[in-house]
C-alpha positions, 0 to 999 in steps of 0.5 A: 538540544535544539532540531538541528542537533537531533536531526543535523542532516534531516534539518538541511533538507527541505525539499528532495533537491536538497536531498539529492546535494548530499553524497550518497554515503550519508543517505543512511543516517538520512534514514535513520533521522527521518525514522527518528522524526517520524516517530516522533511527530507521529507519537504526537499527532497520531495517524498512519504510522507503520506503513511509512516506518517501512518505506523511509529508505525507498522514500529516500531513495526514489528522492534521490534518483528521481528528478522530483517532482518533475518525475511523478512519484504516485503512492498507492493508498497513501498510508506509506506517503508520511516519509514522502511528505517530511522530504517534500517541504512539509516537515515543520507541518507534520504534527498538524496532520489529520487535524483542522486547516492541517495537512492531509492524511494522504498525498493531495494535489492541492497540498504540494506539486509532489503530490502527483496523484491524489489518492486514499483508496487502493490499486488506482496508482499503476493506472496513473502512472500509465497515464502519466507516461502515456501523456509524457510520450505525447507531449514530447517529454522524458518524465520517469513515470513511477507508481509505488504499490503495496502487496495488499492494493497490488491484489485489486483487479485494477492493478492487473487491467493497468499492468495488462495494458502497459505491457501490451503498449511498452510503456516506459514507466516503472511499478515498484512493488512495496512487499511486506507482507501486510495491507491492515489486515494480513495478506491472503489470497494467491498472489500473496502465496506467490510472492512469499513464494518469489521471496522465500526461493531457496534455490535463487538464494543459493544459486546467488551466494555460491555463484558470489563465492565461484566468481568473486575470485575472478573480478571481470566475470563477477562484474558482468555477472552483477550488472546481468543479475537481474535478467538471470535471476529471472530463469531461477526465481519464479517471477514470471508473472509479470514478466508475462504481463510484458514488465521486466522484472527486478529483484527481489532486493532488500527494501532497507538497504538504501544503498543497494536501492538507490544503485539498482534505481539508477540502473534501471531508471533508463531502461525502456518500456514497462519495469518491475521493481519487487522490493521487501519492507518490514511493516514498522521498521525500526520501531520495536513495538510496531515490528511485532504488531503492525497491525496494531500501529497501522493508525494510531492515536497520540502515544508515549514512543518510550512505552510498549503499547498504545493508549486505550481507548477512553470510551467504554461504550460499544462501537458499531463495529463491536456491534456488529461483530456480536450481532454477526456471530449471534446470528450465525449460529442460528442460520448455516446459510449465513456468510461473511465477506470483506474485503480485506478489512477483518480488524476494521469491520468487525469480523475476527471474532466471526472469522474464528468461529466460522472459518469455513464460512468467512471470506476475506477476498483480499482489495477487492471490493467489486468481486466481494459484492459479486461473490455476494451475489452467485452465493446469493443465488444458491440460496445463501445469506451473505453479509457484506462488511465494508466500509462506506467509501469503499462500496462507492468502488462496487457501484456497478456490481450493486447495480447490475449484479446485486439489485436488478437481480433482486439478491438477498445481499445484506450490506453492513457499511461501517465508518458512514458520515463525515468520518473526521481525520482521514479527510475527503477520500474517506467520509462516507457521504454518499452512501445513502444516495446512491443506495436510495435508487436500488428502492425502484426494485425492491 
């Protein structure tokens, strides 16, 4: 069976503008190949794997609507960007992602002009896009600026300084808010709670249905009330978060429905000022193993898609992080005051065993990494003895609180920095290569 046959209109598209030539009624087998395609060549390399199975109908979409990539499409993070990279020339490479002279694990400027915004750390999209917008308004042009950010990196205070001023300036540009419910870790925090909160509304979904069923019988009220849907569901559903924050807010609408997405995209695509659009993926979709475990299929090695689990790894030495976890609990138990704190990153630190035993003294802040090492610091000042587990490039975003917060202050912190050194496959974002330097200089207070 040759590519084309397994993948008749995935194998036509090689850039989004070949995409945009089909008529919008085959953009969901294009969906259902591209996932296909993904899981294939996934399966082959390895990487970041269920964050992109949830974002192919809006990768689609976005593509579709959108005149990329004079229109810049920003990913946050960029573990959901594989779809984004297979429709944006670079399908035939995506078995040489993560590996030597392949491409890169996350959106790269240098790699590909769709590639708006280099990325790999989280909560830094919304701020970009601003900037995009900002300097599209200055030079005279009519870019549709669009950030897209997961509820996990939407929790980083970053986010919130970049929404705050764009409403404040009327902005026109549109945050499409990716909402399943996960980062790597599961999602905490009351943000979280809130947008469960927005999604699970009992009263905006019956108030939507059996105003369907009232107006369905007469068609031209029906369609006033479809076209304004959006602007009264905000009176029902509790979105006024971001109202508040001067965005008009849209949704939230199914995040798999690529046909409902491209027609609410066009709708609002000319909408003036700062958008909101609040979209509900399913970590993993349409792989049935990475539906039930997402977090298990976030990064993965090379693996058999016909089988229901991933292959083990071969080392049957401890990690750092096994470690450490040990290490952690043992310690635990021989001091109260000790405490634990990550910034969402429980699995990857080493921290669920911990977190079990002493869940009264675990504190996963959520992607936060500043407010972690300051948190760390007002406990420390009580007397406390906090462990800090992060990863080493992520501790490059808490500089300032290491320096004013933790070290002039001369603070019983303990810092456990995990993944240091020249971490391979994730590539520049991740090595963690600084960290001996610029920790180096805190020697001065000591």
């Amino acid at each position: 069976m040759t590519v084309s046959e397994k993948y008749p209109l995935l194998d036509s598209i090689n850039f989004p503008a070949d995409l945009r030539a089909l008529p919008a009624d085959q953009l969901p087998q294009v969906a259902e190949e591209l996932r296909r395609y993904l899981t294939h060549t996934v399966s082959q390399s390895g990487g970041h794997f269920s964050a992109g199975l949830g974002t192919v109908e809006l990768t689609v979409a976005l593509h579709y609507v959108f005149n990329t990539p004079y229109d810049p499409l920003v990913w946050d993070v960029g573990h959901q960007a594989y779809p984004h990279k297979i429709l944006t020339g670079r399908k035939d490479k995506m078995p040489t992602i993560r590996t030597l002279n392949g491409i890169c694990a996350f959106p790269n400027r240098e790699e590909s002009e769709y590639d708006a915004f280099g990325v790999g750390h989280s909560s830094t999209s919304i701020s970009a896009a601003l900037g995009m917008a900002i300097a599209s308004q200055l030079k005279g042009e009519k870019r549709h600026c669009v950030a897209i950010i997961g509820d996990g990196s939407i929790t980083g205070g970053m986010a919130f300084e970049a929404m705050n001023h764009a409403g404040d300036i009327g902005a026109n540009m549109l945050v499409v808010l990716n909402d399943n419910d996960m980062s790597i870790s599961p999602n905490v925090g009351a943000l979280n709670k809130y947008l469960t909160k927005v999604i699970s509304s009992r009263l905006y979904s019956s108030v939507r249905e059996e105003s369907k069923k009232v107006l369905s019988v007469m068609p031209n009220v029906w369609e006033l009330a479809r076209r304004t849907e959006e602007h009264v569901k905000g009176m029902i559903a509790p979105g006024t978060l971001f109202e508040e924050l001067g965005f008009n807010y849209i949704g939230p609408i199914d995040g798999h429905d690529v046909e409902t997405l491209v027609s609410t995209l066009e709708n609002i695509k000319d909408l003036s000022g700062p958008v909101f659009l609040h979209v509900v993926t399913q970590k993993g979709k349409g792989y049935e193993p990475a539906e039930k475990d997402p977090l298990a299929y976030h990064g993965v090695p090379a693996f058999d898609p016909k089988q229901d689990s991933l292959p083990k790894a071969a080392s049957v030495h401890p990690t750092y992080t096994q470690v450490f976890g040990k290490w952690l609990c043992d310690m635990a138990a021989t001091d109260e005051r000790l405490l634990g704190i990550t910034p969402a990153m429980r699995e990857g630190s080493g921290l669920v065993e911990f977190s079990k035993r002493y869940p009264a003294r675990y504190f996963d802040v959520a992607i936060a990494e500043q407010h972690a090492v300051t948190l760390a610091a007002g406990q420390a000042c009580l007397g406390m003895k906090p462990v800090v587990a992060i990863y080493s490039t992520f501790l490059q975003r808490a500089y300032d609180q290491l320096i004013h917060d933790v070290a002039i202050q001369n603070l019983d912190v303990l810092f456990a920095l995990d993944r240091a050194g020249l971490v391979g496959p994730d590539g520049p974002t991740h090595a963690g290569v600084f960290d001996i330097s610029f920790c180096a200089v805190f020697r001065i207070w000591c």
